[in-house]
Every structure is written in C-alpha cells, then in structure tokens.
C-alpha positions in Angstrom: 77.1 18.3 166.5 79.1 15.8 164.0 76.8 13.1 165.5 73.5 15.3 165.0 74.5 15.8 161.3 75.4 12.4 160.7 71.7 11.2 161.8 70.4 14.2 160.1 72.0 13.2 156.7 70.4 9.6 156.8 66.9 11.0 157.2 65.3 10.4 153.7 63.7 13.9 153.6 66.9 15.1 154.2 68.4 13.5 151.2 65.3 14.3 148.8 65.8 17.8 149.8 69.4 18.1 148.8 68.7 15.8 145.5 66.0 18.5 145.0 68.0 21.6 144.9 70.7 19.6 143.0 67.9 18.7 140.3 66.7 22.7 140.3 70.3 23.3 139.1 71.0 21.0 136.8 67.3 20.8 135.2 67.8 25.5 134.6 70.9 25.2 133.2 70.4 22.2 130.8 66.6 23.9 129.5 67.7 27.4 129.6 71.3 27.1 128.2 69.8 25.3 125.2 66.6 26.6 125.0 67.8 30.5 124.9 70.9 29.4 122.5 70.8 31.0 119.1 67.9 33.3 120.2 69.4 36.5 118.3 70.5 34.4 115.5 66.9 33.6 114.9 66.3 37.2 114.5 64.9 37.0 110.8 61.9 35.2 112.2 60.4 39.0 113.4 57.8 40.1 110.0 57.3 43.6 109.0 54.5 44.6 106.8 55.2 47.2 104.3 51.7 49.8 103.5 52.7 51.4 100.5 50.3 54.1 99.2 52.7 55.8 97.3 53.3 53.5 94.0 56.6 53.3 92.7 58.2 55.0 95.2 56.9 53.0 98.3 56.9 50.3 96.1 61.0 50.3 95.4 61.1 51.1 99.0 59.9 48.3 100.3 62.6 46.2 98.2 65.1 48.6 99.7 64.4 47.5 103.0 63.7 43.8 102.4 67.6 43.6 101.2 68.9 46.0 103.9 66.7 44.5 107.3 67.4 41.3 109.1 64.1 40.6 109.2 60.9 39.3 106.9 59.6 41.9 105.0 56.5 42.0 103.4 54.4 44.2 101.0 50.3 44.2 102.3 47.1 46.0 102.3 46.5 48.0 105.3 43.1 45.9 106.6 45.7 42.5 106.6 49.1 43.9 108.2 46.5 45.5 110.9 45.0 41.5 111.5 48.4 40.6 111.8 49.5 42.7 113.5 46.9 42.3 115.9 47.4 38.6 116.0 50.9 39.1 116.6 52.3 37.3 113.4 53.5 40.6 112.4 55.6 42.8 114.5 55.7 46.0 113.0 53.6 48.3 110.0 55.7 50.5 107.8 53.3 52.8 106.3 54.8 54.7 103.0 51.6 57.5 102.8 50.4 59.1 100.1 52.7 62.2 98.6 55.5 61.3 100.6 57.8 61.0 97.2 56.3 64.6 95.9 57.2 65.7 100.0 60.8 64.2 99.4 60.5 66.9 96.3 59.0 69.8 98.0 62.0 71.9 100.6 58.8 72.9 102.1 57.7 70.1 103.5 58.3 67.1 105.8 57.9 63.8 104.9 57.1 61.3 106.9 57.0 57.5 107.5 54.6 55.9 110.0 55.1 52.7 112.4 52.6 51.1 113.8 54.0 48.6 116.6 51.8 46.3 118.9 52.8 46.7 122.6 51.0 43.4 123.7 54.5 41.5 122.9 57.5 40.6 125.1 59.4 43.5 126.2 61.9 42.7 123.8 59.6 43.3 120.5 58.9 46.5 121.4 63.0 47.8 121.7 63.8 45.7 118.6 61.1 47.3 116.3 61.4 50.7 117.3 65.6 50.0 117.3 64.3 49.0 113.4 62.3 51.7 112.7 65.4 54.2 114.0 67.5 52.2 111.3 64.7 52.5 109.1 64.6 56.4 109.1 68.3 56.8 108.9 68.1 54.6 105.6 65.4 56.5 103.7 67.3 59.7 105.1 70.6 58.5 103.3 68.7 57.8 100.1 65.6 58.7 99.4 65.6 62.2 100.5 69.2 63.1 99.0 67.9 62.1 96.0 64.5 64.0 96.1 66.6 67.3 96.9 69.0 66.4 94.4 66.1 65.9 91.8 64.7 69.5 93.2 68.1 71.3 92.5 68.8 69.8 89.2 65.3 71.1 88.4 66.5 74.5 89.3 68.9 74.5 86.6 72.0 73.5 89.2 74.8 71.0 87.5 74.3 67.8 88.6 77.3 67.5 90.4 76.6 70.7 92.2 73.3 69.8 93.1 74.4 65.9 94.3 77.2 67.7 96.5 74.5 70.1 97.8 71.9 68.0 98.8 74.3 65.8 101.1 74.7 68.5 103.4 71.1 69.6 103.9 69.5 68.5 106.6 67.5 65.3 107.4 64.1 65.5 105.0 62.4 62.3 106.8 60.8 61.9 109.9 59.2 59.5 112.2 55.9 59.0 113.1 54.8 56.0 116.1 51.4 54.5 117.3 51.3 51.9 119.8 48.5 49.9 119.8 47.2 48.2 122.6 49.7 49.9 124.9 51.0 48.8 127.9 51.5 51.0 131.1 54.6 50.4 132.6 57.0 47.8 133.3 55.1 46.6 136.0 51.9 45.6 134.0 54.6 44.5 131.4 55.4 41.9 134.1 52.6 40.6 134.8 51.7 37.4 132.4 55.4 36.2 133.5 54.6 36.8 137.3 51.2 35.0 137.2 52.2 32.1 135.2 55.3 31.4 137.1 53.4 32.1 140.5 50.7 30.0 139.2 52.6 27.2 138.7 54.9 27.1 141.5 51.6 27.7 144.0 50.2 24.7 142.1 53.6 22.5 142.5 54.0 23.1 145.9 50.3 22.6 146.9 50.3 19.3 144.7 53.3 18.0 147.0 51.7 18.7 149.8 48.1 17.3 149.0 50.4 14.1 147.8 51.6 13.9 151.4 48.4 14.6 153.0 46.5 11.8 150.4 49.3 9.1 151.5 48.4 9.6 155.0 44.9 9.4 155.3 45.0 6.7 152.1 44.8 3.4 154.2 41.3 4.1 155.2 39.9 5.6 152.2 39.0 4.4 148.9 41.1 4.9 146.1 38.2 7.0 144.0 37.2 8.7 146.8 40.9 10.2 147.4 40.9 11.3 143.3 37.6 12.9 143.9 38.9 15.2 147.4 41.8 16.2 145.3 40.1 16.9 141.9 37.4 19.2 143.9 39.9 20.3 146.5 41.6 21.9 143.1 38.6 23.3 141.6 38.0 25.3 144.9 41.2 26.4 145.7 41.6 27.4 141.4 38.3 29.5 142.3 40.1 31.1 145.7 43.6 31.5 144.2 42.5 32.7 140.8 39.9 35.4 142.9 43.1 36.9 145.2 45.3 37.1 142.1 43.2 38.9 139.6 42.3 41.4 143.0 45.8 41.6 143.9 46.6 42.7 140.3 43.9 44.9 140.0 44.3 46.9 143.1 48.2 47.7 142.3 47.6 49.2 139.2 47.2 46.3 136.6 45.5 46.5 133.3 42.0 44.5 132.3 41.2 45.2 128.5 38.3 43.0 128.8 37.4 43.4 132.6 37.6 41.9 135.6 35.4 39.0 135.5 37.1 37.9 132.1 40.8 38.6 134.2 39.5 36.3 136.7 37.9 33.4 135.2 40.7 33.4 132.9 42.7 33.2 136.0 40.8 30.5 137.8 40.8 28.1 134.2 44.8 28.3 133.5 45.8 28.1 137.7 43.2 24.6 137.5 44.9 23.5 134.5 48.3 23.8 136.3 47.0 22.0 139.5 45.6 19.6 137.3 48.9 18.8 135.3 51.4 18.9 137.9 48.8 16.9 140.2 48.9 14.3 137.2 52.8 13.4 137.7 52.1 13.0 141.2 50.1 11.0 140.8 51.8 8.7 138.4 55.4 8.8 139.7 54.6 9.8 143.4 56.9 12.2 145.1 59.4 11.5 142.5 56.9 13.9 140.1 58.4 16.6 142.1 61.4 16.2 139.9 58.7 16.2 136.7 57.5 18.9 137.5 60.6 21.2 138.3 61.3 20.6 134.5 58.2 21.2 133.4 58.4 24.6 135.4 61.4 25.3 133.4 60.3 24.4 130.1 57.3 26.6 130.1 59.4 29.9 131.8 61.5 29.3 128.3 58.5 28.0 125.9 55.8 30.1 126.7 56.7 33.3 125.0 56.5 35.3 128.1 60.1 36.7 128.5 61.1 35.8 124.7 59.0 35.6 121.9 58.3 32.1 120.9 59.1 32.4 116.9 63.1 33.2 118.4 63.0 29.6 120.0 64.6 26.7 118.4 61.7 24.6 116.4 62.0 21.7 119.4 61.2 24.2 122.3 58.6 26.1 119.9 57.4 22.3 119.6 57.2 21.5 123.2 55.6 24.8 124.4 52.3 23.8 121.7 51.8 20.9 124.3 52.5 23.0 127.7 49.5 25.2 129.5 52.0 28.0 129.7 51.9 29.0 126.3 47.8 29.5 126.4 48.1 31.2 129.8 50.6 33.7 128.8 48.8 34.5 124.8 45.1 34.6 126.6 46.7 36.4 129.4 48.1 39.5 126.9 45.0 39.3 125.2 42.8 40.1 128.0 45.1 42.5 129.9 46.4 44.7 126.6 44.1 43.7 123.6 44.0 40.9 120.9 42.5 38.5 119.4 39.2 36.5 121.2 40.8 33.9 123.9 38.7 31.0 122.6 41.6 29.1 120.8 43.5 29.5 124.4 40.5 28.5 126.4 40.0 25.4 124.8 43.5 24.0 124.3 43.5 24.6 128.5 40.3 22.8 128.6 42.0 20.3 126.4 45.2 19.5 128.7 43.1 19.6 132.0 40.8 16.5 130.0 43.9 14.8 129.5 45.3 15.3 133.1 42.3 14.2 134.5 42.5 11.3 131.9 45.6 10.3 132.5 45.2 10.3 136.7 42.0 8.3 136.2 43.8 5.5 134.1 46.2 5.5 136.8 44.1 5.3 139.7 42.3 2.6 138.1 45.2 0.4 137.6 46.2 0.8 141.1 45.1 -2.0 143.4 43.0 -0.9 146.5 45.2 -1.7 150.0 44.8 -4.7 151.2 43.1 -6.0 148.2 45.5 -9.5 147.4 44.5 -10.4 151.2 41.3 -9.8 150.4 41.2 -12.2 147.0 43.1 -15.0 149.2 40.5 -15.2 151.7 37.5 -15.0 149.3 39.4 -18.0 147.3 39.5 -19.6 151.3 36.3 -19.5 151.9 34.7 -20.5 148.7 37.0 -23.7 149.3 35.8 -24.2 152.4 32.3 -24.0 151.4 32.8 -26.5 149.0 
C-alpha cells in the first residue's frame, strides 16, 4: 500500500487536487473573515423614512428618533419613502398619522404608529427593522404617551405632580401597526436567490473545467477559432437547458414568480450565461490554473452580492468589487422578479455588459495564441521560398 501511495502522490492530478482543497480553505477564510468584519458596526448604513402627518408632534418625533436610533433617519413625503423603499435604499417607513397626538390625548382611544418594511431584502433586514420598530414603540410609549395622559390629567384639574405620577402607571397608549410589502413566503423562497446564484456558478465552474479538458484534447486537430466558437455556443445551449430545469425546479416546489415564469427563466438563462461566460474567460487565459481564479471569484460574490448580507453593511472595497461581479445583478434582478421591485433593465444590461467583456477578453486571448504547429509551418514556407529562389 505505501508503494501505491507513493506513485499515487506523484500523479499531477493528484497534487492539483490536494493544492485545490488547500486553496478552497485558504481563499473562504481570507474573503469571508475580512469581507464579513465590521458588518454590525456598519449598522448606521440601514435608512428609515419618517411620514409625519401630524405636524409638530410627528415633527419633534422624528428628531426623537434620529438621536435615539443607530440608524439614518430621515423626514419624507409619503410618494418618495414608498420609491425608496421600493428600490431598497430605504429600509423601513415610520408613518406618524394624522390625530395620533390628539389620540395620545384622548383615554379613549388608541394610537397608533405604522411600519411599512419591504420583505424583498436579506433575511437580516427584515429582523433588524421590525427589532427597530419594537424599540421604536417602547420609546414613544415611555414619552410621548406619559405625557399625553399627563397633559389629559392636568386638564382635569389634578396637581401636576399627581397627574405625572399617575400617568406612569397607566398602561401602554401606543401600538403597532405592520405591512409587508412584496412579502416573501417562507424561508425557503427566502433562500432561493442565494441557492441559484451559488448553484449557478459552481455548475458553471465545474462545467468550464471540464470543457477546458475536453477543448485540450481534441485541440491538436482543430483550429483555434473553431474551438472558441464550440465553447461559446456549447454555453449558450446548455445556459438555455440549465436556466429551463432551474426556473421548473423552483417553480414546482413552491417558489415565487412576481413577474412570471418566462421572465424567471430568461432571467435565469442570461445571469447562468454570464457566469459560464466569466469563469470560462479565466480558463481560458490562465488554463487550469483559472480553477484557482475562479474559486475566489466564487467567494467574493457569496460575500459581495448582497444575497446573505446586505451590501450597504460591507466594507466600501467589497461594496466596490461586487459593482464589477455578475452576482450582484443576479441576486438584485433575481428579488425583483421573484418578490417585487424595480424594472430589471439596469441588471440586465450590466450582465450583458460583463458577458461582452468575457467574450472580449477570450477573443483577445485566442487571438494572441499561435495555432499548433504554426513556427514549423513559418520555417518551411521561409525553406521553400529559398529554394525557389
């Protein structure tokens, strides 16, 4: 057996395979130590929009909160923190309603604030706004409504001590009132722009490897433009194939489509293209050594794209690098489509965009490559034009 291992260790796809899982190690840790460091620290990047329709009162409010929250608060009109919201550059509507001082006033009644959160997000902006809004509540219940009650007693005639003392011990005047839009059912459709762009990309990787083999095999008796061409459609039909068993797949277990099928699914087919594409590119620069590319490009877009964390928590390097990485458009134009948002057209064409440059960038490539065999061919054309002369 020690003489089997021994020969087995000098085999060179041996030694690429344990310099691969080596390289998987040390490529995670490095991206996703540093990439993932300071992530709660960042947490002032989240925006909440204040609606006030309630004057002073919402007005004074809305500075309450901006010095109590750890995040951006902002005062806006409902039509703007609804855009925003919608385009995901805010995270969360506080709506202060009409009355809701004179309710504060009035033992009869409740008053009430209202949340609006966007579930097409991370996971993690959902908990952390309605965590806020919980906070949110509990503040205005500590304040605002001790000192509408105390305002009511003191009107009654009661000493303002009385009255102050009084009102602390009624019970909680402010309520909570949440609307999700585009809403999400269930973790598992939650899931799913992470699972396709990481299932995507990994099919894509793999495949590309293997194509590379296949290419270097049957290279000596093809032409070098020929062998670009094969791959470039071979990707195109297998995006098309791929793409077609995905979007089914998620469709048939339950998945959402906000914009249907077909959009799921060309969608699909134009990101999983862009992947084969890109990761074909290194390949096809670096050879098999692009493997080790494109492992680091796999974990740079798990940590870039926004699909686990949201991209605005990232350091400004890795919200930097993920602007020139597919995974970003996949995962925004895959939320979009699946829960509701904005039109996919900025997404679609900055994948168009990097396949150009993939392509690009394999052509130049190729074309710099000498054809096999060509120096032997140049030494006997300079032969026999000697010769003839």
């Amino acid at each position: 057996m020690l003489d089997t291992f021994k020969r087995l260790i000098r085999k060179p796809q041996t030694i690429v395979g344990v310099v691969t899982a080596l390289a998987f190690q040390v490529i995670f840790c490095l991206i996703w130590m540093t990439g993932y460091n300071g992530v709660n620290d960042r947490i002032q990047e989240f925006k909440i929009a204040v609606v006030n329709e309630d004057g002073q009162f919402g007005e004074a409010l809305g500075k309450q909160l901006a010095g109590k929250l750890p995040f951006q608060v902002v005062t806006m009109n409902a039509a703007d923190a609804s855009e925003g919201l919608n385009n995901r550059e805010v995270q969360m509507i506080v709506t202060v309603p009409q009355q809701f001082s004179e309710n504060l006033k009035n033992p009869g009644k409740q008053a009430e604030l209202k949340y609006t959160i966007n579930e097409s997000n991370p996971v993690t902006v959902k908990s952390a706004m309605q965590s806020a809004a919980n906070s949110i509540t509990a503040s205005v219940n500590g304040n605002a409504a001790a000192q509408g009650t105390q305002a009511v007693l003191e009107q009654l005639k009661m000493p303002a001590q009385q009255a102050g003392q009084t009102s602390s011990a009624l019970t909680e005047r402010v309520s909570s009132e949440f609307t999700f839009t585009n809403k999400i059912d269930g973790m598992n459709n939650q899931m799913v722009p992470m699972m396709l762009v990481l299932a995507s990309f990994v099919g894509a990787m793999i495949m590309g490897m293997n194509v590379q083999q296949g290419a270097m095999m049957i290279k000596p008796g093809t032409s070098k433009w020929q062998l670009l061409g094969a791959r470039i459609l071979l990707n195109v039909l297998a995006a098309v194939i791929v793409s077609l068993v995905g979007s089914s797949l998620v469709m048939a277990l339950g998945g959402q489509a906000a914009h249907g099928f077909l959009s799921l699914w060309m969608f699909l087919g134009l990101f999983v293209l862009t992947f084969m594409l890109f990761s074909q590119m290194f390949l096809i620069l670096f050879g098999m050594a692009g493997m080790l590319v494109n492992v680091t490009m796999l974990s740079l877009q798990l940590v870039s794209s926004g699909a686990m964390v949201p991209r605005q928590l990232l350091s400004d390097v890795y919200q930097a690098i993920g602007e020139f990485l597919p995974a970003s458009y996949a995962v925004e134009g895959l939320m979009n489509l699946q829960f509701g948002g904005p039109a996919i057209g900025p997404e679609v064409g900055a994948l168009l965009l990097i396949s150009l440059i993939s392509i690009g960038v394999s052509l130049l490539r190729v074309a710099l490559r000498r054809e096999p065999g060509s120096e032997k061919n140049t030494e006997l054309s300079t032969e026999t034009v000697a010769n003839a002369v």
